[in-house]
Structures are given as structure tokens and as C-alpha cells.
C-alpha positions in Angstrom: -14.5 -17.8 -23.7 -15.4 -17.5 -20.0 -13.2 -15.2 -17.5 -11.7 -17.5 -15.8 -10.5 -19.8 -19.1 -9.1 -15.9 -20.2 -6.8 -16.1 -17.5 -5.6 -19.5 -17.6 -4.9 -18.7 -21.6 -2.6 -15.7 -20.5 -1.0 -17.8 -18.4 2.3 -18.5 -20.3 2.3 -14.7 -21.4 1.9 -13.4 -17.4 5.0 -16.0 -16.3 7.2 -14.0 -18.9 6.3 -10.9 -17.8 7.0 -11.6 -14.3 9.9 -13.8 -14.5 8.7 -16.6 -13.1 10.3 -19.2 -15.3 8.0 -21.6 -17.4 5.7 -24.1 -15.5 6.8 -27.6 -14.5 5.2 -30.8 -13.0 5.9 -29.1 -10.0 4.9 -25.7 -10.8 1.4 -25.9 -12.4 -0.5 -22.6 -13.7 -3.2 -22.8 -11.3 -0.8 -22.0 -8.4 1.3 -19.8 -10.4 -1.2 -17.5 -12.0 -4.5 -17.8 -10.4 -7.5 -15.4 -8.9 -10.2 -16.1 -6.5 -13.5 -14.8 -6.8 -15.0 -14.9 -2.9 -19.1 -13.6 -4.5 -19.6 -13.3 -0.3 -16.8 -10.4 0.3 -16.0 -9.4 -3.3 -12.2 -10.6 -2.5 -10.2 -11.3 -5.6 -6.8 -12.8 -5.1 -4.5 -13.0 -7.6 -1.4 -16.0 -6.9 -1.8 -18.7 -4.4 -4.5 -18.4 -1.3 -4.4 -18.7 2.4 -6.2 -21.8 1.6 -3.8 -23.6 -0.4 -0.9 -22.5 1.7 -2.9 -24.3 4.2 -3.2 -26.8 2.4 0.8 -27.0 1.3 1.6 -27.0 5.4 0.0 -30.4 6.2 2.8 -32.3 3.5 5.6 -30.7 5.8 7.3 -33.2 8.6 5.0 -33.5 11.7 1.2 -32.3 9.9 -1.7 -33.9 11.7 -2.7 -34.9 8.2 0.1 -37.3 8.0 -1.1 -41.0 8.7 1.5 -42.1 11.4 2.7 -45.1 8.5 3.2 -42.6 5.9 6.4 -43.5 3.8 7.2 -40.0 2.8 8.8 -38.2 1.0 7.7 -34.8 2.9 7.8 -31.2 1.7 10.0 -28.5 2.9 8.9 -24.7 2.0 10.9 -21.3 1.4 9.8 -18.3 0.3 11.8 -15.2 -1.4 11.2 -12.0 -3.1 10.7 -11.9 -6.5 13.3 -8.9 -6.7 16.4 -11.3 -6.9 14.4 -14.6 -8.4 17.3 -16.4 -6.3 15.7 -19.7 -4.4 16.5 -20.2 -1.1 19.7 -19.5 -0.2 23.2 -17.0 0.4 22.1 -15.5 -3.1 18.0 -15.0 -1.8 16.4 -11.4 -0.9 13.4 -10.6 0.8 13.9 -6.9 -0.1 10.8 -4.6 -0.3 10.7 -3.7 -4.4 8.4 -2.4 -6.6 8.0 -5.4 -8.4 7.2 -7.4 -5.2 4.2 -4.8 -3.9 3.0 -4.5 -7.8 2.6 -8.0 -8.4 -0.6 -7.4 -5.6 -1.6 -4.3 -6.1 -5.1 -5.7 -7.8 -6.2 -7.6 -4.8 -8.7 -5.6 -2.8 -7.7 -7.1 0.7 -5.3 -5.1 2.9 -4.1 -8.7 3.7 -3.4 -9.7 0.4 -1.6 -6.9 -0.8 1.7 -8.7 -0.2 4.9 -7.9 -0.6 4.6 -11.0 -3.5 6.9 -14.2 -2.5 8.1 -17.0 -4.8 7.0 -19.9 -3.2 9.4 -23.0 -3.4 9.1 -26.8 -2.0 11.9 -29.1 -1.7 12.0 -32.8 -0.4 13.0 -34.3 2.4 12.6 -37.4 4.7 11.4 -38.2 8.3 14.6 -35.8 9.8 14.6 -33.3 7.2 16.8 -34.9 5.0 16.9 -34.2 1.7 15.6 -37.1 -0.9 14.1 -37.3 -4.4 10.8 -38.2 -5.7 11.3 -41.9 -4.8 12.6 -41.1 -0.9 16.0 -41.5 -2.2 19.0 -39.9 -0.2 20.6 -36.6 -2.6 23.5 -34.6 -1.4 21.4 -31.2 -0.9 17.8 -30.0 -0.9 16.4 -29.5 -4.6 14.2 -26.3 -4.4 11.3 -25.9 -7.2 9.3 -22.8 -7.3 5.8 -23.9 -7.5 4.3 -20.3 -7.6 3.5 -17.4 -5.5 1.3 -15.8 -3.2 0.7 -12.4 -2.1 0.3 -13.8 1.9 3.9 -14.0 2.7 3.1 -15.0 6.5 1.2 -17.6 5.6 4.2 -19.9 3.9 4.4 -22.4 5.5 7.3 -22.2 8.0 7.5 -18.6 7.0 10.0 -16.7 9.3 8.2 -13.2 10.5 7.6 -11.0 7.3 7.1 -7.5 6.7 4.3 -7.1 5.4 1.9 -4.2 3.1 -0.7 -4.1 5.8 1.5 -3.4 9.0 3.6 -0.9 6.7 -0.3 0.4 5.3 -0.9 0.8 9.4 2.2 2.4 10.1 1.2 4.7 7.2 -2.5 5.9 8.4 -0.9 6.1 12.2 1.3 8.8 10.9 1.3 12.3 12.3 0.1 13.9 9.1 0.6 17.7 9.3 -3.1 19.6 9.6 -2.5 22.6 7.2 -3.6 26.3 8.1 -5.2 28.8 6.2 -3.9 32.5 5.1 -6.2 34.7 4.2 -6.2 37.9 2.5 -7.0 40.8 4.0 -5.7 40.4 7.0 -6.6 40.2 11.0 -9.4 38.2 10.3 -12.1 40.1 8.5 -12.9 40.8 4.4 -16.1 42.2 3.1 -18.9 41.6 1.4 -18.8 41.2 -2.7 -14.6 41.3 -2.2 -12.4 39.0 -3.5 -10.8 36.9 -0.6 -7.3 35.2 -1.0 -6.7 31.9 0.1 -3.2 30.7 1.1 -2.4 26.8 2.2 0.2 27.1 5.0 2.1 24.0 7.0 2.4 24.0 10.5 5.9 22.8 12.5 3.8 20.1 13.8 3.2 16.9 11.6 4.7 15.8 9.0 4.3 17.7 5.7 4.9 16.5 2.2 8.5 15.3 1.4 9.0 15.0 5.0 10.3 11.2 6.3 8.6 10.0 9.0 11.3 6.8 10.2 9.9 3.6 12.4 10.9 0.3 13.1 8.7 -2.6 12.2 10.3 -6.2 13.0 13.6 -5.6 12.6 13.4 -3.6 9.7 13.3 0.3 8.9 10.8 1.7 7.1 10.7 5.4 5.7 7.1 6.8 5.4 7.4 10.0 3.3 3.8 12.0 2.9 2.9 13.6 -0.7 0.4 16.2 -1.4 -2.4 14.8 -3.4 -5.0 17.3 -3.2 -6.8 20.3 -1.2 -10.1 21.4 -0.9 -10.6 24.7 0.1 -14.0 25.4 2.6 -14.7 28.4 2.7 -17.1 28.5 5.6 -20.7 29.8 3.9 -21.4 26.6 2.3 -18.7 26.9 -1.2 -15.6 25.4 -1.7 -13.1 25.0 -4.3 -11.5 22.1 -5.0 -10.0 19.0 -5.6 -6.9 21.0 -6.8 -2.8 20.8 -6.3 -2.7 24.7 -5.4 -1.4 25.9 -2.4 -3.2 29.3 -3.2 -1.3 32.3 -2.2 -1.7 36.3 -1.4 -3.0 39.3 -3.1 -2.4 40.2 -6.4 -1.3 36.6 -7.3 -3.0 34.2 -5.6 -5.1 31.8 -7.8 -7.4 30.3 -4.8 -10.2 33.3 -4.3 -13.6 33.5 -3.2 -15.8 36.1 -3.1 -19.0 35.9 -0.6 -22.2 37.4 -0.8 -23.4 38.0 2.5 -22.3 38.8 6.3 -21.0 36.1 7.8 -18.9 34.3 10.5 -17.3 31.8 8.8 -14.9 29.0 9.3 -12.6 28.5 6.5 -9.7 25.9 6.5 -8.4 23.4 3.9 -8.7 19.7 3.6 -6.1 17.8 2.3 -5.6 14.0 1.1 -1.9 13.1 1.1 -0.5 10.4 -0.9 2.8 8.9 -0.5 6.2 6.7 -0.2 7.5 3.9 1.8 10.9 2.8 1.4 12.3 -0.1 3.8 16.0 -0.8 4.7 17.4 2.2 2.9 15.7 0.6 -0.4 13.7 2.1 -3.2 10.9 4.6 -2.8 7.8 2.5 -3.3 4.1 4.5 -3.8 1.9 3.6 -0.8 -1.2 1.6 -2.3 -3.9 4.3 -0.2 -4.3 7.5 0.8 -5.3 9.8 3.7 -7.5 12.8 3.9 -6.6 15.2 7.0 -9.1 17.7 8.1 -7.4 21.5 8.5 -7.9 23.7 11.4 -10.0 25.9 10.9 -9.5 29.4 10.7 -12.5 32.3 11.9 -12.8 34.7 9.4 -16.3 37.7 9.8 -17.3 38.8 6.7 -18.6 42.6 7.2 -20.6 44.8 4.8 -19.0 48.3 3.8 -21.8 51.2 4.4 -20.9 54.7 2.6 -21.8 57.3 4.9 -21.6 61.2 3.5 -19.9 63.7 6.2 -20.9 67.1 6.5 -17.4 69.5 6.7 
């Protein structure tokens, strides 16, 4: 069975899992499960593409596409978050949930990383009225979810969205903390064939892990809050220790040590790659889908050799 049959055949599993409801005549699987292979830029997209938003925008009132005798009826399009399920309407969200940034967390696009949107069309005539299938007046517009997408802009007739990519932005712009370096012994010197003690320190400056960095985007707040990832501790003569979760520490108990074999003047400092949160509108902490690596400042440290001398009393 090819790849792309595979996923079609899991289609009826992947709707239950993500609550999508089952698929009608106006909901078929292609749209509401689908992925895109582009062989020129490795992009995979999983839900509906740019292209076939597009595509969705020239059956709305007005499109170019639209022969000037056309009959009708025309499409109207909504989008909302798959965290309420609600169609357009008092009852829809367009809250920022786990569910909604998981749902395009495999795409390898910055673009189409989402949030995920249900995507819902609804009929109407020449003035936006709302008709059935036959152009026949109804009391109120009939909303079916024909699938989602992880471009939420791109709906068609999509109000301004937040979306993964500006709050991905807003997370590499942020004033990461550079950590420092204590070192054991002191005042900047150790010796030759001596252990050496390693301590990660935070500056004031920055923001460190578990600190919330707060910004407007659009309208909406959004919380960036860093995590610590990893270090890597360079320790100036060519050795390092590393990827690790230790924040070292002093002498006797420090678990970051390094011992060097030579004179030296070295430059030590630690690297660090931070992980982290987002939460928008006071909402649920959501992991950010990246991470950042921030150089440390680096610390001058001479490395001396001990002589023994003998002194005549």
C-alpha cells in the first residue's frame, strides 16, 4: 500500500481523534486530513494548503473567477479554533491551546505551524444572504466544517490572526539572559594538573529560565517564559563538557570539573540552549516548537604551573 493511500486509510481514525466530526458531501477527507509532499523544498503540510484556500476564496461574492452571469449560490468562510469545536458564532474561540499548535506541529514550515483552524463554508446569494443548495432563501447561514488548515491567515476573509511564526519571532527576539561563569579557585587563576570547579551563574540582565517576558502582538498578550535546556561548558584549552542540565557549582561539591594539563590563558564561559513556554491571553502554557542557543560571556581564567623551590633557613 503506497504512503499516501496509508493516510487516506487512517483517515476516519485521525477525524476521531481530533474531533472533527465524520466527513460529509461537504467535508471530504482530502481537505480534512491531507499532506503535501513539495520534493523542491521538502515542505510537508498536513490539513488544507495555501493553494486550496486560494482556491476556496474565488467561490466567495465578488472573485474575479466568477463569470459576471453566474447564478450562484456563493460561499461564505469562517474559521475557529479547534479548542471549542463551536462554528462560527457567540459560542466560537480562537483561543491559543495545545490542541490547536499540536495539530501542526509536523509541518516543517514556520508558516504552517498554525495555530490549527476549523475551516467552515456557508451559503449565500448575490448580497450575502443566506440560501441553500438550490439558491433558495433560509432564515440563517448553515455553517459546515469542510476541514482545516494550519494557515489561519489565509482563510478566506480571515480577520488578522495570531499566529506560530510571529509568536516563534517574538520568541528568538527575546532578551535571553547570557549566563557567567564561577570558577573555583578564585581571582582568576588555578594551576596546572588541579581540579577546577565550574559554576553556571545568571546575570540581572535577560531573561533567565522561569522568568516571563510579556508583549503585545495584535491585540493579544502573549507570555514568553525561557526554560533551560542544556549547557555546555568551554573550558578555554580546546575541552568541554557537555550537553548537560547542571548548573555546576563550588568546591567540595561541584559536579562540573576540569582539570588542565598545561599553562594557559584561557577563556571559559558556558553555552546554553533554552527551551520554552508561550501562553497568550492569560491561557495555557504551550511548549514553544524551537529553541535558542545563547553564547555566555566569557570569563579569563590563567592557568599557572606550581614550582617547589627548597629555602635555606
Amino acid at each position: 500500500m503506497s504512503f499516501r493511500r496509508l493516510i487516506f486509510a487512517l483517515v476516519p481514525i485521525a477525524l476521531l481523534l481530533l474531533g472533527a466530526g465524520p466527513a460529509t458531501a461537504d467535508s471530504p477527507n482530502d481537505e480534512l486530513f491531507s499532506q503535501v509532499d513539495d520534493e523542491a523544498d521538502k515542505t510537508k503540510i498536513v490539513g488544507m494548503s495555501k493553494a486550496r484556500l486560494a482556491e476556496l476564496g474565488d467561490e466567495m461574492v465578488g472573485s474575479a473567477a466568477q463569470a459576471g452571469d453566474f447564478a450562484g449560490p456563493w460561499s461564505r468562510f469562517g474559521a475557529t479554533s479547534p479548542c471549542s469545536d463551536a462554528p462560527p458564532g457567540p459560542a466560537a474561540s480562537d483561543d491559543m491551546c495545545p490542541r490547536a499548535v499540536s495539530m501542526c506541529a509536523r509541518n516543517s514550515s514556520p508558516e504552517a505551524l498554525g495555530p490549527a483552524v476549523f475551516v467552515w463554508r456557508a451559503l449565500v446569494d448575490r448580497d450575502g444572504n443566506p440560501v441553500d443548495g438550490s439558491a433558495n432563501p433560509i432564515p440563517a447561514l448553515v455553517w459546515s466544517n469542510i476541514g482545516f488548515t494550519c494557515f489561519p491567515a489565509a482563510v478566506p476573509g480571515a480577520a488578522p490572526t495570531l499566529t506560530m511564526e510571529m509568536i516563534l519571532k517574538q520568541y528568538h527576539d527575546t532578551n535571553f539572559a547570557h549566563p557567567t561563569v564561577s570558577v573555583q579557585p578564585v581571582n582568576g587563576r588555578t594551576l596546572v594538573n588541579l581540579p577546577t570547579y565550574f559554576e553556571l551563574k545568571w546575570p540581572e540582565a535577560g531573561f533567565q529560565p522561569d522568568e516571563v517576558d510579556t508583549t503585545t502582538l495584535i491585540g493579544r498578550q502573549v507570555r514568553i517564559k525561557p526554560a533551560l535546556k542544556q549547557a555546555v561548558y568551554v573550558f578555554g584549552d580546546g575541552q568541554s563538557f557537555g550537553p548537560t542540565t547542571s548548573l555546576g557549582g563550588p568546591h567540595p561539591t561541584g559536579d562540573v570539573t576540569h582539570t588542565y594539563r598545561s599553562t594557559a590563558n584561557a577563556q571559559v564561559r558556558v553555552d546554553v540552549t533554552y527551551s520554552g513556554q508561550f501562553s497568550v491571553d492569560g491561557g495555557p502554557w504551550i511548549d514553544v516548537p524551537g529553541e535558542a542557543t545563547v553564547a555566555g560571556d566569557p570569563f579569563p581564567l590563567e592557568v599557572l604551573e606550581a614550582h617547589a623551590q627548597l629555602v635555606t633557613r
